[in-house]
Backbone as CSV, one residue per row, in Angstrom:
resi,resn,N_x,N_y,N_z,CA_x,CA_y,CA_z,C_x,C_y,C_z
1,UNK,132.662,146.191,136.701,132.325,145.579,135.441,133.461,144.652,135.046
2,UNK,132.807,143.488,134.712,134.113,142.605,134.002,134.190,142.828,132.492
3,UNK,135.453,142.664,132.094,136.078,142.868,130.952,136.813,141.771,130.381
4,UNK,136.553,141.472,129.324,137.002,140.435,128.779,137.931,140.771,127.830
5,UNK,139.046,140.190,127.443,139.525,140.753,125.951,138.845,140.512,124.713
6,UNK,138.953,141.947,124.390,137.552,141.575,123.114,138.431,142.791,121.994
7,UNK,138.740,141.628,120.745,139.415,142.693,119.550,139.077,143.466,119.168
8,UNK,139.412,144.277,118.265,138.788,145.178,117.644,137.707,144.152,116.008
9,UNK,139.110,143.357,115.535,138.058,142.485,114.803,137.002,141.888,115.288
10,UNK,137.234,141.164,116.381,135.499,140.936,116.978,134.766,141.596,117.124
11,UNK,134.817,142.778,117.768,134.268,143.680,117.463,133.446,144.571,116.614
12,UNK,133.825,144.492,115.203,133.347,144.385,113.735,132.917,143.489,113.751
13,UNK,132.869,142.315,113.344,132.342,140.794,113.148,131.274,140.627,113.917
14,UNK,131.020,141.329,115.117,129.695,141.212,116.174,128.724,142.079,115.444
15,UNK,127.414,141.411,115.737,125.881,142.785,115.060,126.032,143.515,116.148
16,UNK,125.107,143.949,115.799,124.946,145.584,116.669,123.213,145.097,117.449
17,UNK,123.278,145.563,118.912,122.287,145.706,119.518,121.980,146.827,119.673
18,UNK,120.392,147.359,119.847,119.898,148.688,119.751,118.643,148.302,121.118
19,UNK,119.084,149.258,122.028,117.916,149.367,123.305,117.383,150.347,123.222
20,UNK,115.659,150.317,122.589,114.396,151.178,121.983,114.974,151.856,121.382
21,UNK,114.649,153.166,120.765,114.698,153.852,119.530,115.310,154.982,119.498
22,UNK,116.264,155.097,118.891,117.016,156.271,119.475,116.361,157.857,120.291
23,UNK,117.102,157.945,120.436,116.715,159.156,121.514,116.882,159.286,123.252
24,UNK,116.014,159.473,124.090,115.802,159.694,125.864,115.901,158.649,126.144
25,UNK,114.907,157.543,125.870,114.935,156.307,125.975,116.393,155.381,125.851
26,UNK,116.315,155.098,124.560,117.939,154.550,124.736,119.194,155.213,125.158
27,UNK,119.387,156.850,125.190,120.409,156.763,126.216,120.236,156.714,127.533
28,UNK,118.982,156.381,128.488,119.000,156.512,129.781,118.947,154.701,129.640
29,UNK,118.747,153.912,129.140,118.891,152.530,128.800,120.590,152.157,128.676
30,UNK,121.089,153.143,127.769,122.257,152.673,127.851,123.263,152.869,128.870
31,UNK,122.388,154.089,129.126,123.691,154.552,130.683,123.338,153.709,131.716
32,UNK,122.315,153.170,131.631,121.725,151.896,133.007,122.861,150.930,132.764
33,UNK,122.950,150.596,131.609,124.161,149.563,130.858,125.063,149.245,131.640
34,UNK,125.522,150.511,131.222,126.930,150.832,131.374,127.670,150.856,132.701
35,UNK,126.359,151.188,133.615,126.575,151.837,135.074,126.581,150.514,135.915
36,UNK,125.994,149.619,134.808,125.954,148.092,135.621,124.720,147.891,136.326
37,UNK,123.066,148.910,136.113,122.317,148.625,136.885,121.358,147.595,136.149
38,UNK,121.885,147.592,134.517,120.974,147.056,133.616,121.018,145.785,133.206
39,UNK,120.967,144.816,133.821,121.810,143.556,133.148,120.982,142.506,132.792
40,UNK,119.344,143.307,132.417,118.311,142.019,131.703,117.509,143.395,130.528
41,UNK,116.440,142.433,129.984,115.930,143.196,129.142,114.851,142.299,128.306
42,UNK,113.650,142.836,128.302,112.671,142.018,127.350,112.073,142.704,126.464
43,UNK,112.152,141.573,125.076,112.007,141.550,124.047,110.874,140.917,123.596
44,UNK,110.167,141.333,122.392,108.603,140.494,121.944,109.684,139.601,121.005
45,UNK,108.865,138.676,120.971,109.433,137.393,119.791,108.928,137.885,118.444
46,UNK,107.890,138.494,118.490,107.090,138.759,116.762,107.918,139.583,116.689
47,UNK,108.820,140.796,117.412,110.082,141.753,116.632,111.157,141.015,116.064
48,UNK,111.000,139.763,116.530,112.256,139.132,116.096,111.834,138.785,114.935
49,UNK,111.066,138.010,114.772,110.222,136.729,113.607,110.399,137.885,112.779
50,UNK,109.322,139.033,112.829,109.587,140.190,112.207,111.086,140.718,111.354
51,UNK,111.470,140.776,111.942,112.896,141.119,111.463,113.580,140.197,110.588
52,UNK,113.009,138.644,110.944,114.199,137.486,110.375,115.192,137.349,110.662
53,UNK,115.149,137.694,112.334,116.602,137.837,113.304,116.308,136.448,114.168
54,UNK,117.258,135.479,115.009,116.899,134.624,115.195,117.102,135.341,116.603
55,UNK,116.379,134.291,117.786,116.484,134.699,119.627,117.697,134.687,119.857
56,UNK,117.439,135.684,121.177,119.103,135.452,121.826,119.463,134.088,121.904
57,UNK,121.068,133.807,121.724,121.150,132.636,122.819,122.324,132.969,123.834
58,UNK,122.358,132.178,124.541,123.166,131.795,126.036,124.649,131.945,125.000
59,UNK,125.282,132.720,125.517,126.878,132.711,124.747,127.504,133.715,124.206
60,UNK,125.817,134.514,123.345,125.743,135.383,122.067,126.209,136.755,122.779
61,UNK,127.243,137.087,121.945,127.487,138.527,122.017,126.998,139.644,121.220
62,UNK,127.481,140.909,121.311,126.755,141.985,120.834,127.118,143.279,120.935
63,UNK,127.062,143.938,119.958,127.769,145.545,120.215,126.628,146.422,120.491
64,UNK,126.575,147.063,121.321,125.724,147.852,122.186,125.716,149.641,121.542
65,UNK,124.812,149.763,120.888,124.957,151.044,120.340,124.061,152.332,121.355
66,UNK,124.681,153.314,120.953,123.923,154.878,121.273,122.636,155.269,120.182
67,UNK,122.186,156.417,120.815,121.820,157.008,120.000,122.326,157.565,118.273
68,UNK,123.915,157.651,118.674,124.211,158.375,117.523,124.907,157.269,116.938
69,UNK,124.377,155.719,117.272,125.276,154.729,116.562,126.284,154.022,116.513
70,UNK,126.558,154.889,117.858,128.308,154.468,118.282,128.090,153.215,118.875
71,UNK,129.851,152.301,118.810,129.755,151.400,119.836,129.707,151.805,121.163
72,UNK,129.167,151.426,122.352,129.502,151.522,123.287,130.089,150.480,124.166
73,UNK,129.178,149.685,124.345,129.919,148.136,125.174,129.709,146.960,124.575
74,UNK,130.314,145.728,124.663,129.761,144.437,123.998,129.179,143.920,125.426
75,UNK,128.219,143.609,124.887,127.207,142.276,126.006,127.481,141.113,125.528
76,UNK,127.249,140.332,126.684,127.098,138.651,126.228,126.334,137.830,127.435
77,UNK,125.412,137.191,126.047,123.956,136.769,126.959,124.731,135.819,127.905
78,UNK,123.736,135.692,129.531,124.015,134.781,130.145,122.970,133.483,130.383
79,UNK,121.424,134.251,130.094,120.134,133.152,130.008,119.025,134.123,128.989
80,UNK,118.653,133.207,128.673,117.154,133.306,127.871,115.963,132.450,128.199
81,UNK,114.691,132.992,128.449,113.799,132.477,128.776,113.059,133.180,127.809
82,UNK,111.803,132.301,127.095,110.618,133.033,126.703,109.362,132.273,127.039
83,UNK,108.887,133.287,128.008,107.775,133.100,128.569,106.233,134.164,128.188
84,UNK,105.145,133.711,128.139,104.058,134.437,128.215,104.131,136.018,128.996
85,UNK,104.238,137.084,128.520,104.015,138.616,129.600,103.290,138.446,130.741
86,UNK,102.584,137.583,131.066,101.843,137.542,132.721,102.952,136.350,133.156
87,UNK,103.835,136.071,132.968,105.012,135.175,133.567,105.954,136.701,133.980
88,UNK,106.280,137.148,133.639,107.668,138.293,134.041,107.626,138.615,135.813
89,UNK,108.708,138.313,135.954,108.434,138.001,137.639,109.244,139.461,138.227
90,UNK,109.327,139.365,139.432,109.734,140.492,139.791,111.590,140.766,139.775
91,UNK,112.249,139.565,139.721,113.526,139.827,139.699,114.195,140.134,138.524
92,UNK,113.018,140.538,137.190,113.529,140.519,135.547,113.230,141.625,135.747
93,UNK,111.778,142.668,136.415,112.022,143.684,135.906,112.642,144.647,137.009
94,UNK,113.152,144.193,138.566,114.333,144.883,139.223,115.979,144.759,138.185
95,UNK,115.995,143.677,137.816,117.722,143.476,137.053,117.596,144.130,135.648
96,UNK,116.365,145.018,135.250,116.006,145.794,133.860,116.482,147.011,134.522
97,UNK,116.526,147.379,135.716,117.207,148.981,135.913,116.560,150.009,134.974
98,UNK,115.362,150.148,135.502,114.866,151.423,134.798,113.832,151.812,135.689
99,UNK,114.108,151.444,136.581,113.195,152.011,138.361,112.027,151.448,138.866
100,UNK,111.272,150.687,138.254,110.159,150.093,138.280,110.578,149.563,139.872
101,UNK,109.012,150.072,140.525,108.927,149.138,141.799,108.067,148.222,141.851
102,UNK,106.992,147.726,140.773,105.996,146.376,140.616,106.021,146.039,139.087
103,UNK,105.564,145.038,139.134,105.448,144.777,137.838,104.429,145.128,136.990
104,UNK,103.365,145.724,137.808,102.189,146.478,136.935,102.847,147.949,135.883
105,UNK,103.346,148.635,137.291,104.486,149.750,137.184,105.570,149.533,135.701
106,UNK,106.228,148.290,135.732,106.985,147.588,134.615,106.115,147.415,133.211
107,UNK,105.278,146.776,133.712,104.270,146.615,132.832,103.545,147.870,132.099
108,UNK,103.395,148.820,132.710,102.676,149.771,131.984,103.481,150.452,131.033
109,UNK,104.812,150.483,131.521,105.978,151.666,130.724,106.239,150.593,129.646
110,UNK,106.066,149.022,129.430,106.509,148.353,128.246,105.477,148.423,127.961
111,UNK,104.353,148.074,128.204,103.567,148.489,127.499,102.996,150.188,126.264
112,UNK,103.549,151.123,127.047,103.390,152.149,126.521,104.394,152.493,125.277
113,UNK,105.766,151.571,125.414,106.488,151.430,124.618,106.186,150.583,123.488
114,UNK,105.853,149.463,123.392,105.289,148.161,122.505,103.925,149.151,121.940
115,UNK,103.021,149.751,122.790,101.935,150.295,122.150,102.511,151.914,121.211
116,UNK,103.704,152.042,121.080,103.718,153.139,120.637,103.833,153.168,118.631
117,UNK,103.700,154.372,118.500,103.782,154.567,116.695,105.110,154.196,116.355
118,UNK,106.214,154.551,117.137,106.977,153.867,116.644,107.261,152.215,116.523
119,UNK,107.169,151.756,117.065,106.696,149.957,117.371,106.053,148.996,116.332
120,UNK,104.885,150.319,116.355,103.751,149.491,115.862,104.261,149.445,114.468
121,UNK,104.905,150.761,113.707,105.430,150.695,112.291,106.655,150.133,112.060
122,UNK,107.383,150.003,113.251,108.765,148.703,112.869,107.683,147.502,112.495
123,UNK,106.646,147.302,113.371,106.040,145.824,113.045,105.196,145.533,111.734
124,UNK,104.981,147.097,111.581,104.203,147.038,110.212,102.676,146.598,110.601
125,UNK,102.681,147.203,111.759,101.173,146.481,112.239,100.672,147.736,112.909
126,UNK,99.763,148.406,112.661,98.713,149.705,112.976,98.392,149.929,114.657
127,UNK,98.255,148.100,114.640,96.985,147.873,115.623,97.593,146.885,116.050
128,UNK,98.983,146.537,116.931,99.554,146.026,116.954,99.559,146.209,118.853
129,UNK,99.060,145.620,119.461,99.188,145.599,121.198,99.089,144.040,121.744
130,UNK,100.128,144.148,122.937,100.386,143.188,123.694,99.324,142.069,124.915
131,UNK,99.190,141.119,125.114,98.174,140.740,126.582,99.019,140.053,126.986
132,UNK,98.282,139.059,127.798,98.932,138.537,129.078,99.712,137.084,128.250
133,UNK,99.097,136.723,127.121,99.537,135.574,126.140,100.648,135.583,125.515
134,UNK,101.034,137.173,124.977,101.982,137.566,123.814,103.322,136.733,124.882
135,UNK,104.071,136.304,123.850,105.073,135.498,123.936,106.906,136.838,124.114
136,UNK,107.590,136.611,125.427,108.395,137.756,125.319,109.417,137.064,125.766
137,UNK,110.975,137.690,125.477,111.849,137.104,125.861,112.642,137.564,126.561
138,UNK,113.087,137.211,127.955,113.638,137.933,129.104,115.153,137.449,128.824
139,UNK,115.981,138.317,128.418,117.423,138.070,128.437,118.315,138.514,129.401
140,UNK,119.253,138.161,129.949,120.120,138.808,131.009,121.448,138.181,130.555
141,UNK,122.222,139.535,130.741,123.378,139.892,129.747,124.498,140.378,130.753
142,UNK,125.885,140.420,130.573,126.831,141.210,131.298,127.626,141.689,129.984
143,UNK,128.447,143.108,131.241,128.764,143.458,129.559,130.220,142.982,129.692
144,UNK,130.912,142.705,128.814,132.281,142.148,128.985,133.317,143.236,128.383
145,UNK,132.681,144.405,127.824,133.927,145.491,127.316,133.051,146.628,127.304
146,UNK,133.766,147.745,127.773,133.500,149.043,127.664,133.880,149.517,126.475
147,UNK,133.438,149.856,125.517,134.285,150.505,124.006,134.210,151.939,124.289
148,UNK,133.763,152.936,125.335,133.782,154.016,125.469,135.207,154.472,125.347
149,UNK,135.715,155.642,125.005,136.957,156.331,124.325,137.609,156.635,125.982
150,UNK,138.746,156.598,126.482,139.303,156.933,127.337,139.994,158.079,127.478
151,UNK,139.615,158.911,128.257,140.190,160.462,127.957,141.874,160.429,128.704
């Protein structure tokens, strides 16, 4: 992993990124992170619009949280693409590190995620599911600091 010098004030001054919702999910997400197998990740654009958060960009850094909130690593984007969900090719969801061997395979577990109660009520939308149109954004990130505590 490369490491960049990164302050502690930057550090503060950076938002906080959150990979899915706390719990199983985001720590086996974050330990992909960390381990270096994880170094992309897609996002719906309506979570963003939603939020009133603007897209990644190429540059943007980020504090990488746990479950319990903690920092763990800062990322910093290296590309952004947003393309249609029947665009996601096979080298976005091998560099997502979360085992997928096709993209149907990829496809079904984001899907089951995007279709879930939790999702649907961040979006404030009941009835809130994805097709081949919905607009998503494939980011790929390295992390440039470990903030994990050194024993």
């Amino acid at each position: 992993m490369t490491t960049d010098a990164v302050s502690s004030d930057d550090i503060a001054s950076l938002p906080r990124t959150e990979f899915a919702f706390p719990g199983p999910l985001r720590d086996r997400l974050v330990a992909a992170i960390l381990a270096g197998s994880k170094t992309s990740t897609t996002g719906l654009v309506i979570d963003y619009e939603h939020a009133g958060e603007p897209l990644p960009s190429i540059g943007g850094r980020a504090v990488v949280v746990d479950s319990a909130d903690r920092p763990v690593a800062v990322i910093e984007v290296t590309s952004v693409r947003v393309v249609p969900l029947a665009q996601v090719d096979f080298a976005h969801v091998v560099d997502e590190g979360e085992g997928d061997t096709s993209i149907a395979g990829w496809r079904a577990n984001h899907e089951g995620f995007w279709h879930s109660a939790e999702m649907r009520a961040a979006l404030e939308d009941p009835e809130f599911t994805v097709d081949d149109e919905t607009p998503v954004i494939l980011e790929r990130f390295r992390v440039i600091a470990d903030l994990r505590p050194t024993d």
